[in-house]
N, C-alpha and C positions, 0 to 999 in steps of 0.2 A: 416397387414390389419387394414385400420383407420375407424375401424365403432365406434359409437356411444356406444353401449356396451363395448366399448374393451376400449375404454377413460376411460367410468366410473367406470371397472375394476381397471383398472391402478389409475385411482384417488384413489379408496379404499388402492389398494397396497400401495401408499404412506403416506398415511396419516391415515394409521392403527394403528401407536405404541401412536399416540396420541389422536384419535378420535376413538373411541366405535362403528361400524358400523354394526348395526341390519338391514339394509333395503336389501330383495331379489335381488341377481344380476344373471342377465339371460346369461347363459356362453354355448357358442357353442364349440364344438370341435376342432373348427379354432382357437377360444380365447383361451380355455386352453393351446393350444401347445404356441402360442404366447406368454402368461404371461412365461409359463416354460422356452422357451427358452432366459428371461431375470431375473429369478425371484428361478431358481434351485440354489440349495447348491454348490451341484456337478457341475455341470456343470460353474460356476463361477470359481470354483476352478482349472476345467481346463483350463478355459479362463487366469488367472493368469499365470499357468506355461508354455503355448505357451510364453506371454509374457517374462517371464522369459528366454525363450529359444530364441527369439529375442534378448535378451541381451546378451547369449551367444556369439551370433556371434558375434556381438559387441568386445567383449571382444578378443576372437580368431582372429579379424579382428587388433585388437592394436599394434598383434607384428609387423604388417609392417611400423604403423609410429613410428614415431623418439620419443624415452624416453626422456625428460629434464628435469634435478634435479638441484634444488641451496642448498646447505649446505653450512653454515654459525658455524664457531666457533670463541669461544671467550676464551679466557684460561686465569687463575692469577697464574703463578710460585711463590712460595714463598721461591725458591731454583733455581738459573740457572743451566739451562739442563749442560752435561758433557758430551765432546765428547771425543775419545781419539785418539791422534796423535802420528806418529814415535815423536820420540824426538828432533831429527834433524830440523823436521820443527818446534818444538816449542820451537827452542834455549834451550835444556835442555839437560843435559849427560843422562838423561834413556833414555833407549829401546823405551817406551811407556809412555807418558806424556799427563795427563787427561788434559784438558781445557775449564774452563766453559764458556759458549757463552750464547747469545742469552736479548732477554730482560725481565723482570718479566709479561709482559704483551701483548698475542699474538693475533695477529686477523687473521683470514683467511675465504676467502668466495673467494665457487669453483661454476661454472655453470658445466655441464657437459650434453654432448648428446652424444645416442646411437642410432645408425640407422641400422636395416640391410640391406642389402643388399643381402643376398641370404641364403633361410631357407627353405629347401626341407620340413622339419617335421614340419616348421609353418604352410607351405600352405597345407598340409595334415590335420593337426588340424581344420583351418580354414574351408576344404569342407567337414569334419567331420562335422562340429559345423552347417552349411547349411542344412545338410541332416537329421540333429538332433533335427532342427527347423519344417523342415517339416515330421517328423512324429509326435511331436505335433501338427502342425496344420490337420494331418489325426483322430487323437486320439480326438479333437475336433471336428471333423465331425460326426466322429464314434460315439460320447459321444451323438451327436445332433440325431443323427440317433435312437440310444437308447431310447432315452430322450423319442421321439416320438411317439418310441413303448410301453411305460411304461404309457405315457401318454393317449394313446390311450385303452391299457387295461383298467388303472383304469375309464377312461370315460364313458366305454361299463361295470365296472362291478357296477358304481354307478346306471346307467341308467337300469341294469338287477334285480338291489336287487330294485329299485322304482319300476319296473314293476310287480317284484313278488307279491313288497308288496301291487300293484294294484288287483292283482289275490286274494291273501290272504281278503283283503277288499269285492270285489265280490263273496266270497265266505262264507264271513262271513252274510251277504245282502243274498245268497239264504236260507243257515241254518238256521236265521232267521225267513223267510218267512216261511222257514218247521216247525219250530216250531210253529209260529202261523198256520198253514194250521193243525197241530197235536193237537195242545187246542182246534182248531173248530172242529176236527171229532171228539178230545176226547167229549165234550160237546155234541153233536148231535148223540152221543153214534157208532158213527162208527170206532172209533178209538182208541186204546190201550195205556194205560198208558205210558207202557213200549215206545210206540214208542216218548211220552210226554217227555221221562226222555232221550232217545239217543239222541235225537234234542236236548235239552238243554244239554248234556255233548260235542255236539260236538260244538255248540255255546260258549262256556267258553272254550273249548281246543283251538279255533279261534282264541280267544281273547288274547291265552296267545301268540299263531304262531305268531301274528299280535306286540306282545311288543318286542318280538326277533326279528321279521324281518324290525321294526321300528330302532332296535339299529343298527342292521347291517346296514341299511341304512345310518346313519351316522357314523359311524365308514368307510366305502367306499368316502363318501367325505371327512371327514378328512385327509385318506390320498391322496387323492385326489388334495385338498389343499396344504397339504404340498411338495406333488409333483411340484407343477408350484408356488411355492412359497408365496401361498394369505395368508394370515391371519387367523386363524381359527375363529376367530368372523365375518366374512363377510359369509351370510347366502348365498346360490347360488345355482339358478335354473336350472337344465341342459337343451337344445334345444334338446326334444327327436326323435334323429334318428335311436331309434333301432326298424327299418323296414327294409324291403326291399322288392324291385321290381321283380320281373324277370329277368328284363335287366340288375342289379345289376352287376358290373362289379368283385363281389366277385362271381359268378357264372364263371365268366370264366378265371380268370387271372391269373390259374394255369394250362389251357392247353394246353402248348407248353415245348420245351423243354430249358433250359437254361445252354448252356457251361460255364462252371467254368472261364475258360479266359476270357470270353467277360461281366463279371457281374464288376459291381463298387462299388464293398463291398472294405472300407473302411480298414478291418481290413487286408485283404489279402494287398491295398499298405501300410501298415504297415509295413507287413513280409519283402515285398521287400523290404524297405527300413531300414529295421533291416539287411538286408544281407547286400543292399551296404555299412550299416554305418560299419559292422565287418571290410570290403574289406579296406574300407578308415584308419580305426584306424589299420588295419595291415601294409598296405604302407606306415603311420605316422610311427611306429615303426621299419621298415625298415630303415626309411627316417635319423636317428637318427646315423645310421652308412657314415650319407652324411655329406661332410665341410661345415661348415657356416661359413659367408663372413660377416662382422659388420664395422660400421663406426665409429670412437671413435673422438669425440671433447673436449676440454676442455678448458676453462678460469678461471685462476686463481688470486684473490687479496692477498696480505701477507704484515704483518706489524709487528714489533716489539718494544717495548718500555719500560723504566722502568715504566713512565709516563703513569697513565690510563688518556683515552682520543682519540677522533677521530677527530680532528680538528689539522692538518702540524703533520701529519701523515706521514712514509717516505714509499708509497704505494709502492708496485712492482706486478709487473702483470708477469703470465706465461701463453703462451697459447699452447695448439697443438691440430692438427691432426694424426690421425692414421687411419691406417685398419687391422683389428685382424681377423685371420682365425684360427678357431678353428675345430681341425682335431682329430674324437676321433680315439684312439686307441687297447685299450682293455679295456672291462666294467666288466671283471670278470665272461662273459657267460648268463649276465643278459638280455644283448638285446636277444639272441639264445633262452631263454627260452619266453622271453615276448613273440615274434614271434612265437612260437610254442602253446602258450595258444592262441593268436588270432588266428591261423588256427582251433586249436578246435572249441573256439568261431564260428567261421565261419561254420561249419560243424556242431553244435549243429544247427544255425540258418536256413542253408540250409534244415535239417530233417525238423524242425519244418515248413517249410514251405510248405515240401509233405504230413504231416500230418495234414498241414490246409485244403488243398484241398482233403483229404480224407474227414476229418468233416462238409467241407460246401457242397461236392456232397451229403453225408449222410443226412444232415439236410433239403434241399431242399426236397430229395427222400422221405423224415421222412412226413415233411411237407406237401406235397405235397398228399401221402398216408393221411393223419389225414384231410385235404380236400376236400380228394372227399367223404370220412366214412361220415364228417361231412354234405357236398351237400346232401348224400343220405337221410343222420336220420335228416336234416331241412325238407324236400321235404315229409317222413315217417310221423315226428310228424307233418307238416299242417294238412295232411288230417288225422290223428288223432281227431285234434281239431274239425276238423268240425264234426265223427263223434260221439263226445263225445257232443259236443255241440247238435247235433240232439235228440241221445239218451234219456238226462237226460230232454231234452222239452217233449216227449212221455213217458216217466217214470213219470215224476210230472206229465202231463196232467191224466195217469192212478190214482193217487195217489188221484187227487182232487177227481176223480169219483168214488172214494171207492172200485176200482176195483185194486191198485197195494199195495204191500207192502214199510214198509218203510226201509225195509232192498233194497228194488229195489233202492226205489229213493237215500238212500244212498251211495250204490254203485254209481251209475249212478254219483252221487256230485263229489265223489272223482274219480272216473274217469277222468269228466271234470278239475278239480281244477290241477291233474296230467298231462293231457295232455298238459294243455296250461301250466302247468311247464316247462316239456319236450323242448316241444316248442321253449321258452323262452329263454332255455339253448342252444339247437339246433341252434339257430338263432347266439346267443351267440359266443359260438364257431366257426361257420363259419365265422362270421366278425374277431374272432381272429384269426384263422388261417391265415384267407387273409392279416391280417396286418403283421403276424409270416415272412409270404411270401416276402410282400413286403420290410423287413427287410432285409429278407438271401438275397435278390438281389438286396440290398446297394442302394434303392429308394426310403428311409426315409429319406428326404432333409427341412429343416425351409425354 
């Protein structure tokens, strides 16, 4: 999303480690997942090993083309080699007559290529290494997926502790007023000391709520911050949308039912994909008892001399082809067992994968209950608020006429100040749970 805000975010992001940034920046909901989803720890860090796992393939994909090596030696005999002959051929009466050959100074440079030609257990590796890539790239969705839910909390829990500490503020503004409305009837003799002295104890216990719910207050964006990765010197204003409508689609986006098969939770193709990868690295391990077919080239240069020096050099070249089939025969029972730990393997992963789907029907079902509790006690505390908000206007209106007490009107305070607590938190958790929600049904997408 290319709004105007979201540049000037990203400007601060860059240019934080060297520029000091005090100025308010106004971050909507949409911008914080945006900065997170370039600007997390984590999430970088999976972006890297996907990458990594692209190289894999890579790598698994090499055995099918052709290796080519040059080695290059250069030797100084300071003793000619000794080979030993019948004696016959070396005009000598022994048996065995040693003869030293060769020149003090030897050169040799070999090319050599290797090509196969047929590798049951490469090309198993290789759909290994495919399938291996894409459950990182699931694991980075999943992570994205996460991201968003995390993000999404902390957003709703900065924007819940500034709301409080709006409440806290309005409440410290009517205790206030009660306390002066308590010096004017004390003075006009209508009114009792004592009630002089509770008004001002509960205006200084306000004041302390109000220095706690200041620090939490930021303590919430900081990590908030360090969630989508901004700077903690970049001051930031949240776009408050902790409301809601009626028509709120957290009101209804939990009343239907959702089959396990047909949701796009990330983690569940994960599991498949855990299973087909066991499937593949056991057919690889099979694959191991199959021939392999290779193509073998070589060119070779060779020289010999007493004389160091590469210049009427008396070259000689050897070259060949081949094809080498290499056929195992017994491994000592190693392959029997590898194969037998990946059928485990496989069968651990098969469990694991009925137990995911016990978890994520459980967690929907969980969720889904914590939902509707929470529908009911938002819908409880609204009309709380209103009638707390009524009561405590008919409590002080008696209190000015000298006809309530101020044990009334303080109940009546803390009632209100409760209710739209309540409230506050009620509202709270309903938008979390819906976000809980759209998590377990893998519809948390950047």
């Amino acid at each position: 999303m290319k709004t105007t805000v979201f540049n000037i975010v990203v400007f601060l992001l860059i240019y934080s480690s060297g520029i000091r940034a005090f100025a308010q920046t106004n971050l909507s909901l949409e911008d914080a997942i945006e900065l997170a989803s370039k600007g997390n720890k984590t999430l970088n860090i999976q972006n890297l090993q996907e990458l990594s796992a692209k190289q894999a393939v890579r790598e698994a994909k090499s055995a099918f083309l052709p290796n080519i090596d040059f080695n290059g030696n250069l030797s100084r005999y300071f003793d000619r080699q000794v080979i030993y002959l019948p004696g016959s051929f070396a005009g000598s009466e022994k048996a065995v007559q040693d003869v030293s050959v060769g020149g003090l100074h030897q050169y040799d440079a070999v090319i050599s290529l290797n090509q196969k030609l047929f590798s049951k257990s490469s090309k198993e590796d290789f759909k290994a290494s495919k399938i291996a890539e894409e459950i990182e790239n699931e694991k980075t969705a999943d992570m994205e997926g996460q991201l968003i839910h995390e993000v999404t909390k902390s957003f709703y829990r900065v924007l819940l502790s500034q709301n409080q500490l709006m409440l806290l503020e309005k409440s410290l503004h009517r205790n206030e007023k009660a306390l002066q409305d308590a010096k004017y009837l004390l003075i006009q003799g209508k009114g009792l000391k004592t009630d002089t002295l509770q008004s001002y104890i509960a205006v200084e216990n306000l004041k302390t709520s109000l220095h706690y719910q200041r620090s939490s207050v930021d303590i919430a964006k900081t990590q908030l911050k360090q969630l989508i990765g901004l700077n903690e010197e970049v001051d930031i204003s949240l776009e408050d949308i902790f409301q809601m409508g009626e028509k709120s689609e957290d009101f209804y986006i939990q009343d239907q039912e959702f089959p396990v098969d047909e949701l796009t939770r990330h983690d569940l193709s994960i599991q498949k994909l855990n299973i087909e990868l066991e499937e593949r690295k056991l057919s690889a391990i099979k694959a191991t008892r199959v021939p392999e077919v290779s193509l073998i080239g070589q060119y070779q240069l060779q020289s010999q001399d007493d004389n160091f020096g590469f210049k009427n050099q008396p070259w000689q070249n050897t070259s060949l082809i081949a094809v080498n089939l290499s056929f195992p025969i017994f491994s000592g029972g190693r392959t029997s067992a590898k194969t037998k730990q990946a059928l485990i393997r496989l069968d651990q992963e098969k469990l694991r994968m009925d137990a995911l789907y016990d978890e994520v029907k459980l967690e929907i079902s969980t969720i889904s209950n914590e939902w509707s509790n929470a529908k009911m006690q938002y819908a409880t505390q609204k009309k709380n608020v209103e009638a707390a908000q009524l009561n405590y206007s008919m409590v002080n209106q008696r209190y000015i006429n000298g006809i309530g007490s101020k044990l009334e009107i303080s109940d009546a305070e803390l009632a209100l100040t409760s209710s739209q607590f309540n409230y506050l938190q009620a509202l709270y958790n309903l938008k979390i749970y819906s976000s809980d929600m759209q998590k377990a049904l893998g519809r948390l997408k950047f």
